[in-house]
TIGUZA-723128 format. One line per 4 residues: number of its first residue (from 1); their letters; for each residue x negated, y negated, z negated of N, C-alpha, C. Coordinates in steps of 0.1 Angstrom, whole numbers. Layout:
REM residues N
NUM = A = X,Y,Z,X,Y,Z,X,Y,Z  ... .
END
This chain:
REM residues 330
1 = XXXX = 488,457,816,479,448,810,470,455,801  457,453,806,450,461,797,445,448,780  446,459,773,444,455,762,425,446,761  431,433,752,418,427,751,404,431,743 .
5 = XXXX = 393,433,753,380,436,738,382,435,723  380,443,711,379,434,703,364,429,703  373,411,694,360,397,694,348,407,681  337,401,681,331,401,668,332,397,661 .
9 = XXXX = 331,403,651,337,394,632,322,385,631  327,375,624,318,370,619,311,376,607  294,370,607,290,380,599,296,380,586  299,368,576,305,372,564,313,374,567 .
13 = XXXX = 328,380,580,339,389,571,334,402,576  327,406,576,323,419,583,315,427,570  322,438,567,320,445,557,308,448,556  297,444,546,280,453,545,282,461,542 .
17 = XXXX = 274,470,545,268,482,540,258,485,532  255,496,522,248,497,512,234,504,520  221,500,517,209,506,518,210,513,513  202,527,518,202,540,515,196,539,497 .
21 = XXXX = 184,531,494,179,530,479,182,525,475  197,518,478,200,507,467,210,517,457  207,520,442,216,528,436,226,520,430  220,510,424,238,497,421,246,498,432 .
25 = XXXX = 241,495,442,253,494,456,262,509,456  256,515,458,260,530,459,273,532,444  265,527,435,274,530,422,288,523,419  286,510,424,295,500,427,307,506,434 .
29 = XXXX = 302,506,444,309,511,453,315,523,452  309,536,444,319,546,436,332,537,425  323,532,421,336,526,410,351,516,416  344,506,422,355,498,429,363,501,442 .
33 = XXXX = 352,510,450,355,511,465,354,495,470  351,488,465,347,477,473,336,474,474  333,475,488,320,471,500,318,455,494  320,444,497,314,434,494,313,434,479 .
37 = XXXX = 317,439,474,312,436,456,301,443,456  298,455,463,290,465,461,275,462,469  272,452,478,266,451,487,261,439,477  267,431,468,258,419,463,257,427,448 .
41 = XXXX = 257,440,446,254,442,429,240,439,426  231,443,437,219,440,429,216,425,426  225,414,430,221,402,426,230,396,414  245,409,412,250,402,405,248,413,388 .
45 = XXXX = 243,422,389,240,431,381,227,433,378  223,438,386,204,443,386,198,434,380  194,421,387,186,413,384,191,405,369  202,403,368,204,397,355,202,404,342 .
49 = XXXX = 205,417,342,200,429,337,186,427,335  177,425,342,166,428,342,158,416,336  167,401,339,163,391,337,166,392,320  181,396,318,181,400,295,169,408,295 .
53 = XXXX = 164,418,299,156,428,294,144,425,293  138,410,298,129,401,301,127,391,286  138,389,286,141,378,273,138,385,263  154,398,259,148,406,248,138,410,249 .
57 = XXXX = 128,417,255,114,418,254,103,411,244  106,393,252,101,380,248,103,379,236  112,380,227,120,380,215,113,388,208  113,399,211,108,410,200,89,410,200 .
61 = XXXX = 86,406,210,71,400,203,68,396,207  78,384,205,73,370,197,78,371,180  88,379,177,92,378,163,80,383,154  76,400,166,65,404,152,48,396,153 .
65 = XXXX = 46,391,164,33,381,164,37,371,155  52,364,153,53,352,142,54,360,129  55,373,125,56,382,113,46,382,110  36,386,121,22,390,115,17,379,112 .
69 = XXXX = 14,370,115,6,357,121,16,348,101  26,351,99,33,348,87,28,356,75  23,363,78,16,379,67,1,372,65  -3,370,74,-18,366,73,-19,352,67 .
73 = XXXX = -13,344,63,-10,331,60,-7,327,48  2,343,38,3,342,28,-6,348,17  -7,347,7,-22,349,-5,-16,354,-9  -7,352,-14,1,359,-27,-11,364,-37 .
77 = XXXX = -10,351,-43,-29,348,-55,-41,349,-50  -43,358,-36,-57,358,-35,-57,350,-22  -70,346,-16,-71,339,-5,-66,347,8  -62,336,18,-46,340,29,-58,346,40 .
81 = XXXX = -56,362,41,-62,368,53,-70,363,65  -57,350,70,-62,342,82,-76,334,81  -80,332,70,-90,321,69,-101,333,63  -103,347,64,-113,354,65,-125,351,73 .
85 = XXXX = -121,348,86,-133,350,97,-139,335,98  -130,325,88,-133,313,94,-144,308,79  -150,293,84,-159,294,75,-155,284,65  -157,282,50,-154,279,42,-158,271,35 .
89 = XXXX = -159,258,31,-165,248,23,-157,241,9  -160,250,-2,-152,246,-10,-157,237,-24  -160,228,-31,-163,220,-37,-159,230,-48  -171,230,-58,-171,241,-70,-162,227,-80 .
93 = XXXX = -157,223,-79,-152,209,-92,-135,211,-84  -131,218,-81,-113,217,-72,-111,227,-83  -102,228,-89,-94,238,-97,-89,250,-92  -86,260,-97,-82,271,-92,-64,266,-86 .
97 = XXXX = -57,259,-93,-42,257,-88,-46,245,-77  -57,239,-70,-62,228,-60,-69,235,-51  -76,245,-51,-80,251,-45,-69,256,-37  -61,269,-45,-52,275,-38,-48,268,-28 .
101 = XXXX = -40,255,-31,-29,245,-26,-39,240,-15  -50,243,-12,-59,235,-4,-57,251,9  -60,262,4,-60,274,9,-50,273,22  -37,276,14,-23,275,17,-22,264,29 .
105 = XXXX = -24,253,22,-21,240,34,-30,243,51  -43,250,44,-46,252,59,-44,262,65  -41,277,61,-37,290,62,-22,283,67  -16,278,66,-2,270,75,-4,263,86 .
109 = XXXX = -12,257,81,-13,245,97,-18,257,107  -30,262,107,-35,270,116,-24,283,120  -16,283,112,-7,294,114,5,287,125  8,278,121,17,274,125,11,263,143 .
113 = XXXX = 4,263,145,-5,264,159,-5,279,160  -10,289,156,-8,303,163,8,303,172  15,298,162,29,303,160,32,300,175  30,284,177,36,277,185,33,282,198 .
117 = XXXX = 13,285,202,8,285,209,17,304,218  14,311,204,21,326,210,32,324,218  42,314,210,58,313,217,54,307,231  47,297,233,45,290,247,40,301,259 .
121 = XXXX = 28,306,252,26,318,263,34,327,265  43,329,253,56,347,256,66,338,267  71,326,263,82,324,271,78,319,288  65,314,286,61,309,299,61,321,305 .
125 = XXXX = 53,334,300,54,344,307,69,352,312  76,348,305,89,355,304,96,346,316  96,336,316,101,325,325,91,331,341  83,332,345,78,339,357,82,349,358 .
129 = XXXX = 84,360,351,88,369,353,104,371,361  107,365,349,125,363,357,125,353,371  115,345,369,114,336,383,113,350,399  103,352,391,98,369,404,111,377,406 .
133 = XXXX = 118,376,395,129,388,395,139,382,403  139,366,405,147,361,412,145,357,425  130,361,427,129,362,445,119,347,448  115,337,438,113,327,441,97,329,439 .
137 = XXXX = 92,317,446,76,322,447,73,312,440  60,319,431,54,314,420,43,307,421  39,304,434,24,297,431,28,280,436  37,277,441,44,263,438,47,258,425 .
141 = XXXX = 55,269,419,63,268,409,49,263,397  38,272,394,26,271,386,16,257,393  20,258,403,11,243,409,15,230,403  32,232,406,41,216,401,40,214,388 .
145 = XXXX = 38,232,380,35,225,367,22,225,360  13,225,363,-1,225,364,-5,208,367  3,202,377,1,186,379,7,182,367  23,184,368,32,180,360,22,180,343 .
149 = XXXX = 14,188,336,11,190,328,-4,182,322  -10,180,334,-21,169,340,-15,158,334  -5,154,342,5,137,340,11,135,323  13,149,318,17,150,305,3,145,293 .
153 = XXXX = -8,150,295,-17,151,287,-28,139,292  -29,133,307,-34,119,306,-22,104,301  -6,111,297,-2,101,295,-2,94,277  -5,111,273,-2,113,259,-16,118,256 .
157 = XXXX = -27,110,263,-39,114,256,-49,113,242  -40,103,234,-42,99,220,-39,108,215  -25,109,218,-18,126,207,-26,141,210  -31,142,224,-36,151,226,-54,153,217 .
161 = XXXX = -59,143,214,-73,140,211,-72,145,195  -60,134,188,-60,140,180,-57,152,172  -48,158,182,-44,171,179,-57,182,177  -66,180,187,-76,189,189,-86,185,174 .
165 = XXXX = -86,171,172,-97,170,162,-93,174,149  -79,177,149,-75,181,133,-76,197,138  -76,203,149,-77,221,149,-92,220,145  -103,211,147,-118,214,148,-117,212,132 .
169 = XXXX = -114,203,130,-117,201,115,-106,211,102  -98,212,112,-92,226,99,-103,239,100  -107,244,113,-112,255,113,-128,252,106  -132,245,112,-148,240,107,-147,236,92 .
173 = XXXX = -133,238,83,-131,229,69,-142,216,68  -142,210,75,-150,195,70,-139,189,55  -131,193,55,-128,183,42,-113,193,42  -113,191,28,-93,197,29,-88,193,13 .
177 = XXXX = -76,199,8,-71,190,-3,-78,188,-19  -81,179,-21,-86,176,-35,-105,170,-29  -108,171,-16,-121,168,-17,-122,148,-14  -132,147,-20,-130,129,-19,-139,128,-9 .
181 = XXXX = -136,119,-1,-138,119,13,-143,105,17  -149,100,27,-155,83,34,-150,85,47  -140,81,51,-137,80,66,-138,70,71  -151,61,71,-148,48,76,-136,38,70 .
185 = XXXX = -129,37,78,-115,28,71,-115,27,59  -110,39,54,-105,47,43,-114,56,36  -114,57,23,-121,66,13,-111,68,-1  -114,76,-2,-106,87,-16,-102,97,-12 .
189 = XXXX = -94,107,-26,-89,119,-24,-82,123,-12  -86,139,-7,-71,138,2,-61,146,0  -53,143,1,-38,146,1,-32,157,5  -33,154,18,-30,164,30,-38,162,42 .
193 = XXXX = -34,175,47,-45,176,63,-38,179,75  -34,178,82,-21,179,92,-33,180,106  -26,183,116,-27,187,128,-33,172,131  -25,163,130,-25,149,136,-32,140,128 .
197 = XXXX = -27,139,113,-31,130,109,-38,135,91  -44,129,85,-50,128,72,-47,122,67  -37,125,48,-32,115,41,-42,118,32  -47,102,24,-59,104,15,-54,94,9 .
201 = XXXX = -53,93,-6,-52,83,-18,-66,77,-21  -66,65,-20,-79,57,-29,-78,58,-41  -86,50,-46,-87,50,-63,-79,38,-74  -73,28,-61,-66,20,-63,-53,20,-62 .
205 = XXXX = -49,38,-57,-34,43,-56,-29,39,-44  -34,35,-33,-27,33,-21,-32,45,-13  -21,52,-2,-19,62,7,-26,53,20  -36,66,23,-41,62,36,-32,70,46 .
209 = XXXX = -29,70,60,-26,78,71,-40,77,81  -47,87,83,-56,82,92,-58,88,102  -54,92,115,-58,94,126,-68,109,128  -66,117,136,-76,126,132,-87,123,143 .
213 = XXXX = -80,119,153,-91,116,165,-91,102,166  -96,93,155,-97,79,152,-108,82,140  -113,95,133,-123,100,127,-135,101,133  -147,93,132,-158,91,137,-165,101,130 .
217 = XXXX = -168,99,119,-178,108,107,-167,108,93  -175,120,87,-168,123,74,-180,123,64  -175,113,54,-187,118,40,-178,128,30  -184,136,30,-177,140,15,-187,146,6 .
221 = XXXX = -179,141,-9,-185,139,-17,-181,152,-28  -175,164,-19,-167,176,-29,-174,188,-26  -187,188,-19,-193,200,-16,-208,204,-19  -208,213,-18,-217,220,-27,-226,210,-40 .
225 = XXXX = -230,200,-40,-232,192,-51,-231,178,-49  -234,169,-60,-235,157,-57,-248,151,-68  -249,137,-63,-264,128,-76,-255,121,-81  -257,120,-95,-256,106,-103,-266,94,-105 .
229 = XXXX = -264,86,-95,-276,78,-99,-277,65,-109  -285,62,-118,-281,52,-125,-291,41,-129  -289,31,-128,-293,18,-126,-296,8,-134  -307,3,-147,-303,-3,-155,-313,-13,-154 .
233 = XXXX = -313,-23,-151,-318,-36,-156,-325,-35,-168  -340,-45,-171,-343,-48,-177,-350,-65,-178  -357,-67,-186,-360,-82,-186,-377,-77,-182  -384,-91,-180,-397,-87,-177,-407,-88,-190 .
237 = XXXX = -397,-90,-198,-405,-88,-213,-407,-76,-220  -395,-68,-217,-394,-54,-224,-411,-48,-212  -410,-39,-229,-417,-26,-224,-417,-15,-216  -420,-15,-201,-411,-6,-188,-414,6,-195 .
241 = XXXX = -429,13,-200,-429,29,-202,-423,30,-214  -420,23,-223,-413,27,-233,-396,29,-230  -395,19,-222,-379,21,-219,-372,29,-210  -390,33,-199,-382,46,-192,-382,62,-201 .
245 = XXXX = -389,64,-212,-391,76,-224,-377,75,-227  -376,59,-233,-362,64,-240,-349,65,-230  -346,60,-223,-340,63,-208,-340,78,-207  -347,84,-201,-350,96,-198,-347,106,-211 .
249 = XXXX = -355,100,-224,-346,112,-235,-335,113,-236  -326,102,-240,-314,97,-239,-306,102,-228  -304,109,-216,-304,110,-202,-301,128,-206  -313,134,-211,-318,145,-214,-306,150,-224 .
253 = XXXX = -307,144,-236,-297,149,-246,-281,149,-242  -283,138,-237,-267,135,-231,-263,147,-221  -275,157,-213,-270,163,-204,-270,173,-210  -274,179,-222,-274,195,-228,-262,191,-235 .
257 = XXXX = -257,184,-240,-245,183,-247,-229,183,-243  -217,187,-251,-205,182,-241,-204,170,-243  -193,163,-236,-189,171,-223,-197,171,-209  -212,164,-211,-215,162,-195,-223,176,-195 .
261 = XXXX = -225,186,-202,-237,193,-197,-226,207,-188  -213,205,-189,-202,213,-180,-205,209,-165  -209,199,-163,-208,185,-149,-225,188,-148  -232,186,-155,-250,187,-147,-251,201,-146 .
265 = XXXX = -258,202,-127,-265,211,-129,-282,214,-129  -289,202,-132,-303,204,-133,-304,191,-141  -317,188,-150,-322,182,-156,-327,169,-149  -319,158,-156,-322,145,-153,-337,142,-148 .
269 = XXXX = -335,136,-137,-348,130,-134,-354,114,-133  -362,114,-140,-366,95,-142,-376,92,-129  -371,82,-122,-378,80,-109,-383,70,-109  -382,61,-123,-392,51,-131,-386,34,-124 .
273 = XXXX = -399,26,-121,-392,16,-115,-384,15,-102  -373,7,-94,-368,11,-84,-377,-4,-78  -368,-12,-88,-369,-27,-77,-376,-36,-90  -381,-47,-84,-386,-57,-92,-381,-71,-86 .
277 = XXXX = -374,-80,-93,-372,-94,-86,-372,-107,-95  -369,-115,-96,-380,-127,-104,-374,-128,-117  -359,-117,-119,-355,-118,-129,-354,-106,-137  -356,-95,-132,-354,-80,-135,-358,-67,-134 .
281 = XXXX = -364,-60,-138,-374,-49,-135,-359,-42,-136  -357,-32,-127,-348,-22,-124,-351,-6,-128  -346,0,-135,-351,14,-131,-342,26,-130  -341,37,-127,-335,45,-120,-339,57,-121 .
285 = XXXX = -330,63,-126,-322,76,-131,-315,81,-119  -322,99,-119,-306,101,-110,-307,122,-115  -295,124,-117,-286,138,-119,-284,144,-108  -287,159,-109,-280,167,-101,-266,171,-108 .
289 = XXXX = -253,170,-107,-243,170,-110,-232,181,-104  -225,187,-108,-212,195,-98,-204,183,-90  -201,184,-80,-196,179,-67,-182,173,-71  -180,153,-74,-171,149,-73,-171,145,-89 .
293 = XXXX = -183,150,-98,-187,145,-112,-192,132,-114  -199,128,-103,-211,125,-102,-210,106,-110  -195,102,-106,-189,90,-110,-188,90,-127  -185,99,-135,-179,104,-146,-192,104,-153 .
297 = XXXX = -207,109,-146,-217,110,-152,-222,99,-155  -223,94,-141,-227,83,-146,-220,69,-159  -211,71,-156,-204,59,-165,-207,63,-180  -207,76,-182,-212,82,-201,-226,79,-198 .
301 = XXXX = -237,80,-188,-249,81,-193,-254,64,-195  -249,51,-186,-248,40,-191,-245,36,-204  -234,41,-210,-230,41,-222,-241,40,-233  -245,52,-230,-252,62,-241,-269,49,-242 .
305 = XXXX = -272,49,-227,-292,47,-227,-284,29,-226  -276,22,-226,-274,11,-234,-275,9,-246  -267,15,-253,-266,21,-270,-281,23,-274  -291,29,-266,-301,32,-271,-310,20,-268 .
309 = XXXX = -312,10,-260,-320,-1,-256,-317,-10,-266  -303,-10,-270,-299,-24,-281,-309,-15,-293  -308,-3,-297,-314,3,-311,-326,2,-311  -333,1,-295,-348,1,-293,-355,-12,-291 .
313 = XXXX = -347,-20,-288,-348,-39,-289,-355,-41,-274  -349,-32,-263,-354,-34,-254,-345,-44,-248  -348,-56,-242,-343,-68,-237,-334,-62,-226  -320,-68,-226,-315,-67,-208,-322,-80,-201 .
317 = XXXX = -322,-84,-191,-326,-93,-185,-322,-109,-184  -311,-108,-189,-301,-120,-194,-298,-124,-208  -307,-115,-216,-304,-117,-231,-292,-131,-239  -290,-142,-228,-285,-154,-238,-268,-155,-229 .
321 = XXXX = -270,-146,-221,-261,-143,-207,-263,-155,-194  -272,-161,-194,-277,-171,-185,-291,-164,-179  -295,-163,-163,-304,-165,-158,-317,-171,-167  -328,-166,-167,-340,-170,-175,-341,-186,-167 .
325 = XXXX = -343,-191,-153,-345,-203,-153,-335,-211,-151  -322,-207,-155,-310,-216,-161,-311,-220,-178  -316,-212,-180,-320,-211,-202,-328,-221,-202  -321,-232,-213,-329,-244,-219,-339,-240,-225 .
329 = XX = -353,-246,-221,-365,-244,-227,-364,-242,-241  -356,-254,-247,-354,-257,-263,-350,-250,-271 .
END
C-alpha cells in the first residue's frame, strides 16, 4: 500500500518565512528560533517601537515650544517679549503696577492659545504619523475629520465667534485691564479680558460678563487722551461776556494749579454760548485732559467757576429754585 500524499497545511499552520529585508524577523528568529513569532515581529515590535519614538518626539517639542512660548510671556519687570511685534494702546492714566497686570493678563491669554494651538498641531501630526506606521490610509481618516469638525464648529458657532473676537481684540489691544470702556450693554472699568468673555465693573460696583462676540463697538475712554466738558447754566439776566471771562479765568487758574494741572494737558478752552432755551443761556467749557481724568476734572472745575459766579453775582437761572414762569410775580 503505497503511502498517502501529504495534504496541504493550511495557510496559518504552515510555518512563514522571513523576507530577505526584514531584519526584526531575521533577529527574532536568532533569538527564539521561532518562525511564527519571528514572521509577525515587525507588527509586534517595529511598528510600536516606532509608534513610542513618534510620541516621544511629540513630547519633546511640544515641551520646548510650551518653554519657549512660557519665556516670552514672562516680564520679569519689563514688558513680556510676546507682545513686541504686536501693537499697543496704553492709556497714559493706568499705573505702572495696572499696567504691568494689564501686560501679563494678555502676554497669557495669547500665550496660552499658542500653547494650546502648538499641542493640537504636534499631536494631530503625531497621531497620522502612527496612523501611516500602522498601514491605514489617511485621506479618509483627514476627510471624516474635516466634516466631523465642520459639524463641531457649525454646532458650537457662538463659542467659536466669540473665541475669535477675543484673539482680534487681545492682539489689536482695543481695551485691556484698568481701561474704562462703553460696550453697549455695559460700561466701566475692565477687570479682565479672556478669550471668551470681558469682566468690567461699573461705577455702581456691579460685575459685567460680556460676551466677546456679542461686542458690536468699543468706546474707550483710557487712550491716548480724553475732554472735560463743562456745562453751566445761567439766567437770561446775567451778563453772558462777563460770565464767560470769569468762567474761563477761573478754568485757567484751576488748570495751572494742583491737583488738576497733573490731569490737563492743554489750556482750557471757552466755546462761549452752547444752547439758549426760554429759561437758560448755557455755556461751555471743555479740557484737554490725560485719559480717564476727564470725570475728576470736571467735577473740581464746577466747583471752583460756581464759587466764582456766586462772588460775581452772576444769576443761575433758577435763582428762588422755581422756574422763572412758575415765580410769583409778587
Amino acid at each position: 500500500m503505497e503511502n498517502p500524499e501529504p495534504m496541504n497545511l493550511p495557510l496559518l499552520t504552515q510555518p512563514p518565512t522571513c523576507e530577505e529585508d526584514a531584519r526584526w524577523c531575521h533577529a527574532v528568529l536568532d533569538w527564539t528560533n521561532n518562525k511564527w513569532l519571528a514572521s509577525y515581529a515587525d507588527l509586534l515590535i517595529a511598528k510600536p517601537l516606532q509608534i513610542v519614538m513618534i510620541v516621544l518626539v511629540a513630547l519633546v517639542i511640544r515641551w520646548l515650544l510650551h518653554r519657549a512660548i512660557t519665556r516670552l510671556t514672562l516680564g520679569n519687570g519689563k514688558p513680556p517679549k510676546l507682545l513686541s511685534p504686536l501693537r499697543e494702546r496704553r492709556g497714559d492714566s493706568l499705573t505702572a503696577e495696572l499696567l504691568s497686570e494689564r501686560r501679563q493678563q494678555r502676554a497669557r491669554t495669547i500665550g496660552s492659545v499658542l500653547k494650546s494651538l502648538s499641542s493640537f498641531v504636534i499631536f494631530g501630526l503625531a497621531v497620522i504619523y502612527a496612523l501611516q506606521v500602522l498601514g491605514f490610509e489617511i485621506a479618509p481618516v483627514l476627510a471624516s475629520a474635516g466634516v466631523l469638525g465642520v459639524a463641531v464648529a457649525f454646532g458650537a458657532q457662538n463659542l467659536v465667534r466669540d473665541f475669535l473676537s477675543g484673539m482680534f481684540m487681545l492682539v489689536e489691544d482695543q481695551y485691556g485691564v484698568g481701561d474704562v470702556v462703553d460696550l453697549g450693554e455695559a460700561t466701566g472699568s475692565v477687570e479682565a479680558v479672556g478669550l471668551r468673555v470681558t469682566t468690567l465693573r461699573d461705577i455702581n460696583g456691579t460685575v459685567w460678563y460680556v460676551r466677546n462676540g456679542e461686542i458690536l463697538r468699543v468706546g474707550n475712554s483710557s487712550q491716548g487722551f480724553a475732554v472735560a466738558v463743562v456745562d453751566f447754566p445761567i439766567s437770561h439776566k446775567s451778563d453772558v461776556q462777563k460770565a464767560i471771562e470769569v468762567a474761563k479765568q477761573v478754568a485757567t487758574e484751576a488748570a495751572s494749579k494742583e491737583p488738576l494741572s497733573k490731569d490737563v494737558l492743554d489750556p482750557p478752552e471757552m466755546l462761549g454760548v452752547d444752547s439758549i432755551t426760554s429759561d437758560t443761556v448755557t455755556l461751555r467749557l471743555t479740557v484737554k485732559v490725560r485719559p480717564g481724568r476727564q470725570w475728576s476734572v470736571q467735577r473740581r472745575l464746577r466747583v471752583d467757576i460756581k464759587r466764582a459766579y456766586s462772588e460775581e453775582d452772576i444769576e443761575p437761572p433758577y435763582p428762588s429754585g422755581r422756574p422763572a414762569h412758575l415765580q410769583n410775580p409778587n
